[in-house]
N, C-alpha and C positions, 0 to 999 in steps of 0.2 A: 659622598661615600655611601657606597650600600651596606646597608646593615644586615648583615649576616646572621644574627642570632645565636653566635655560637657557642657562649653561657649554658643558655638556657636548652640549647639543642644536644650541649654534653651532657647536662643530667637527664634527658629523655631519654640518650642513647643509652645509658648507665643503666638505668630503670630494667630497658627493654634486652639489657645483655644478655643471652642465655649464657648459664653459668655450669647447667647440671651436666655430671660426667657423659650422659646419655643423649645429650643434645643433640643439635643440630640450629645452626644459627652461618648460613655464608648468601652469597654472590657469586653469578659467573656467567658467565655467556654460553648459550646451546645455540645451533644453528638448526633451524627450518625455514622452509623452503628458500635456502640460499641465502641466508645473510643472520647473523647473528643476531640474537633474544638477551637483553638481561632478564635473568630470572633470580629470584631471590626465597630463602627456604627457610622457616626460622619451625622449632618447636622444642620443647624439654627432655623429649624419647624417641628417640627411633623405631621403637618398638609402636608408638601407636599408627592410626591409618595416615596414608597421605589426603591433602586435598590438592586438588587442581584448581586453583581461583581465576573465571576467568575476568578481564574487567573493561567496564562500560568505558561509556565515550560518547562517537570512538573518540579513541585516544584519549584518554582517564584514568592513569596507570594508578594503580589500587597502593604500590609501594609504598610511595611518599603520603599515603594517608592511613595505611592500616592501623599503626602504630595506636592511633585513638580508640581503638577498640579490640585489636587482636591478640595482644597479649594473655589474658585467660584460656582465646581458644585453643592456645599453643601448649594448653597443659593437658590436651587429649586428644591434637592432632598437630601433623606436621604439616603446615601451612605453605604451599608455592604458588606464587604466583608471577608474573612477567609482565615486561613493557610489551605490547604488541610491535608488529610492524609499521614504523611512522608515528611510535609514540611512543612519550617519554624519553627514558636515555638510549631506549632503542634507536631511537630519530637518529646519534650520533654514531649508530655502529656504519651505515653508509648512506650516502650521497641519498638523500629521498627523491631527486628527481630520477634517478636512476628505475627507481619501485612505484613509480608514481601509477604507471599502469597496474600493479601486481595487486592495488588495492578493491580486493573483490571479495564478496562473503565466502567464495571457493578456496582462496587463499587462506585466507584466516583459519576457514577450519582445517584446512592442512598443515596451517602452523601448528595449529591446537594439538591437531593428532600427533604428528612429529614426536612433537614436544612431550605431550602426555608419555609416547613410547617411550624416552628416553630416562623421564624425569621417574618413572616404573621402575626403568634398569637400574637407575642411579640408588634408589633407595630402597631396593631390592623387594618390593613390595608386588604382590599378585596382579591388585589393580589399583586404582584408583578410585577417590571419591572427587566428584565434576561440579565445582560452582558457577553458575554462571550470574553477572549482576548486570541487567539494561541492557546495552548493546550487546554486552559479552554474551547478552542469552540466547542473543541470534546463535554466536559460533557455537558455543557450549552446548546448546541443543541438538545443533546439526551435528557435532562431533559426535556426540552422545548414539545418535542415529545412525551415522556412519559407521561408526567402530564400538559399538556397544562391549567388545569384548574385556577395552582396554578400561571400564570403568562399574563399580558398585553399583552405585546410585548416580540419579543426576538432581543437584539442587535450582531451581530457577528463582531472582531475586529480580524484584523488577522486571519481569521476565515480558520478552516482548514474544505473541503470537501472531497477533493481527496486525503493523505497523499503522495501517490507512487509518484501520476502525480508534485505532488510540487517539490520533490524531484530531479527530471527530468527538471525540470524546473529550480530550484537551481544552480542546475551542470549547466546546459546550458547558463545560465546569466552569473554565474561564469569565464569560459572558455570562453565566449565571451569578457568578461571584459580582459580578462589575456592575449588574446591575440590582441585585441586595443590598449594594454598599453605595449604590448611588456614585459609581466614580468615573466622572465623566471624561479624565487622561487613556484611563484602560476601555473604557464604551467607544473611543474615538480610534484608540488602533486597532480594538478588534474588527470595527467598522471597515477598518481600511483592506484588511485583509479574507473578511469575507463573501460569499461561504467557503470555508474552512473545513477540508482540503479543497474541496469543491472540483473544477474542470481545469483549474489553473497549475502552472507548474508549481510545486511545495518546494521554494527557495529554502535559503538558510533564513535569509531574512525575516521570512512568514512564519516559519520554525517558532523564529525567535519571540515575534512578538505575542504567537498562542503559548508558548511554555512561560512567557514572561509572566502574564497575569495569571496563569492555571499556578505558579510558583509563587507568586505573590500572597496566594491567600493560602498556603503551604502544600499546595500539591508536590514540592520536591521535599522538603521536610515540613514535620507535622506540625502544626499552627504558628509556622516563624514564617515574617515577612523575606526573608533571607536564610542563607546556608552559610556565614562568613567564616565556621569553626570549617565546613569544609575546603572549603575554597581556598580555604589560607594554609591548612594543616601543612603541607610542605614545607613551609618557611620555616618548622621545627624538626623538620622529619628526621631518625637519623640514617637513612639512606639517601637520600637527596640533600647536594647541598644547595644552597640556596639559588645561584646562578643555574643548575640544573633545574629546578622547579619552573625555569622559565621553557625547559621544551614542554610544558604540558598544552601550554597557550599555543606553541608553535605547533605541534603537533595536531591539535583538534582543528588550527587554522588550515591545515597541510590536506589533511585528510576529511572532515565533513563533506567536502563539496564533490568530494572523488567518489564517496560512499554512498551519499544521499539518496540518487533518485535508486540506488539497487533496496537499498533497507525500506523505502516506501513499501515495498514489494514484498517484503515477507509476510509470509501468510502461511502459519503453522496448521491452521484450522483444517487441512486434508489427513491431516496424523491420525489415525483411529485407533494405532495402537502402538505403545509406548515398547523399547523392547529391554526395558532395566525399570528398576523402582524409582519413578519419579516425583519428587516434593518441591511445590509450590509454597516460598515464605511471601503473604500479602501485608504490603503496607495500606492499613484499613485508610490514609488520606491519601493514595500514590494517586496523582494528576498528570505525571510524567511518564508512566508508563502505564495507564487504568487496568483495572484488576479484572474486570468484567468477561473480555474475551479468552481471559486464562480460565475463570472461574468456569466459563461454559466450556472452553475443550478438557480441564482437568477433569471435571463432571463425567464426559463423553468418554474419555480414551481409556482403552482396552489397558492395564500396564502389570506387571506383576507383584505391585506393590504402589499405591497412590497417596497423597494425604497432603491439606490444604494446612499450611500453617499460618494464621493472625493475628499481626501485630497490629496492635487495637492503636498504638498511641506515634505509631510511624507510616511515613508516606513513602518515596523511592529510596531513602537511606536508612533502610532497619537497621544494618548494621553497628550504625552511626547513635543512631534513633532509642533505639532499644538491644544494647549489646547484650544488657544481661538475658532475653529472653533470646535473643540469637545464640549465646553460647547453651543454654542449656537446651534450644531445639536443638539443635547439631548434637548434642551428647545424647540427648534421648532419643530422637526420631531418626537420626544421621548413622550414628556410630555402630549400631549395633547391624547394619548394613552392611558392614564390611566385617563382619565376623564369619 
């Protein structure tokens, strides 16, 4: 029998209920580019800004795990976020072999935009505040670039500019770590797989085993051999129920290999000039997405408003990491953006 959690997952939902007459707390489905979005909206006021969250991956629907950390932010914004296309409970809105082709960084930010437009009308609001986290800051970026009209500011979180050059950076963190700790299981598959990217095709596989050890010595979260609070967070969520939490696996399985070799390929570093206020939050140990090639295009770009934010004691999940210094950059450096 699978245990479902459901105890424990009604007093989280309980917790996390918006109560205030002014709220806003639902689910529903929007349709871009052709096939339906869950998207989900929680906050205490109507009256504060929207955000747009977009989320990593791919396919790593941010729903089933906000719950750990977004409750505060929801008492000075209204929070939306969605499964993308081929993930999450998105996967169930239709047939994936159907989209399997549709899975392109062009599409995504057309959903994004879509999406943004609608989710403006919906809550009546001017524009938009733009989050993007990891992967999501591929689309969120380009969206941002695309239709700058539909948005305030734009937030990058793990924000990828240079894909290759991370990559290179990964391995190298990696194999530094492995060989300070003397550990001859991670010196042997780093062996295996390089040099890293190198001339060779960047499988999933290769993927795996440079983020493995770059993760190991906390390049995905800060000094933990492991992320199991995330990994697991669904099995509580009270949007997902449990049996659901299994398209997230199916999802990433569906869609990385369709994505991969396009995402190698992004390379932000042509942008000279930003055309909204853009804010960089750095996880000071990120290994999974290196800080380095943000740090030098934010330095460079032209934008009407810039500013690096660091979280000294988190790696790819600030969020997660350091929520209290993530909600009060959002209230201080974020919010007064959309006034």
């Amino acid at each position: 029998m699978t245990e479902t959690f459901d105890d424990a997952r009604e007093v989280i939902a309980d917790l996390h209920r918006i109560v205030t007459p002014s709220g806003v707390q639902e689910s529903y489905e929007l349709t871009a580019g052709g096939i339906a979005h869950c998207v989900y909206a929680r906050g205490k006021d109507r009256s504060n800004p929207v955000i747009l969250f977009v989320h990593g991956g791919p396919a790593s629907p941010l729903a089933p795990a906000a719950w750990q950390f977004q409750r505060p932010v929801e008492e000075y914004f209204t929070v939306v976020t969605y499964d993308q296309r081929a993930s999450g409970r998105t996967l169930r809105t239709v047939d994936p072999d159907t989209i399997a082709d549709t899975l392109t960084v062009a599409q995504y930010v057309e959903d994004a935009i879509e999406l943004a437009e609608q989710i403006k009308d919906r809550y009546g609001v001017e524009k938009l505040i733009l989050l993007g986290h990891s992967w999501g800051s591929i689309v969120a970026m380009q969206a941002a670039l695309t239709r700058p009209d539909l948005f305030y500011a734009y937030v990058g979180i793990g924000q990828i500019v240079d894909a290759r050059a991370n990559e290179a950076l990964c391995f190298e963190y990696a194999l530094q770590q492995a060989h300070e700790h003397d550990h001859t299981e991670a010196l042997e598959q780093l062996a295996s797989i390089a040099p890293y990217p190198g001339d060779e095709p960047v499988t999933r596989e290769r993927i795996i085993i440079a983020r493995q050890w770059a993760q190991y010595r906390g390049g995905l979260s800060a000094y933990r051999e492991d992320s199991l609070y995330y990994f697991q967070a669904p099995l509580l969520s009270p949007e997902y129920t449990v049996e659901e939490s299994e398209t997230i696996g199916e999802g990433n399985q569906f869609t990385l290999g369709r994505v991969l070799d396009e995402m190698l390929t992004i390379d932000f570093t042509a942008v000279k000039e930003f055309p909204i206020p853009v804010l960089m939050f750095f996880g000071r140990h990120d290994y999974t997405t290196p800080t380095k090639p943000v740090e030098d295009w934010l330095a460079a770009v032209e934008a009407p408003y810039k500013q690096a934010v660091w979280f000294e004691h988190s790696a790819h999940l600030a969020p997660w990491e350091e929520p209290g210094k993530f909600l009060i950059s959002l209230v201080n450096n974020v919010r007064q953006l959309s006034v």
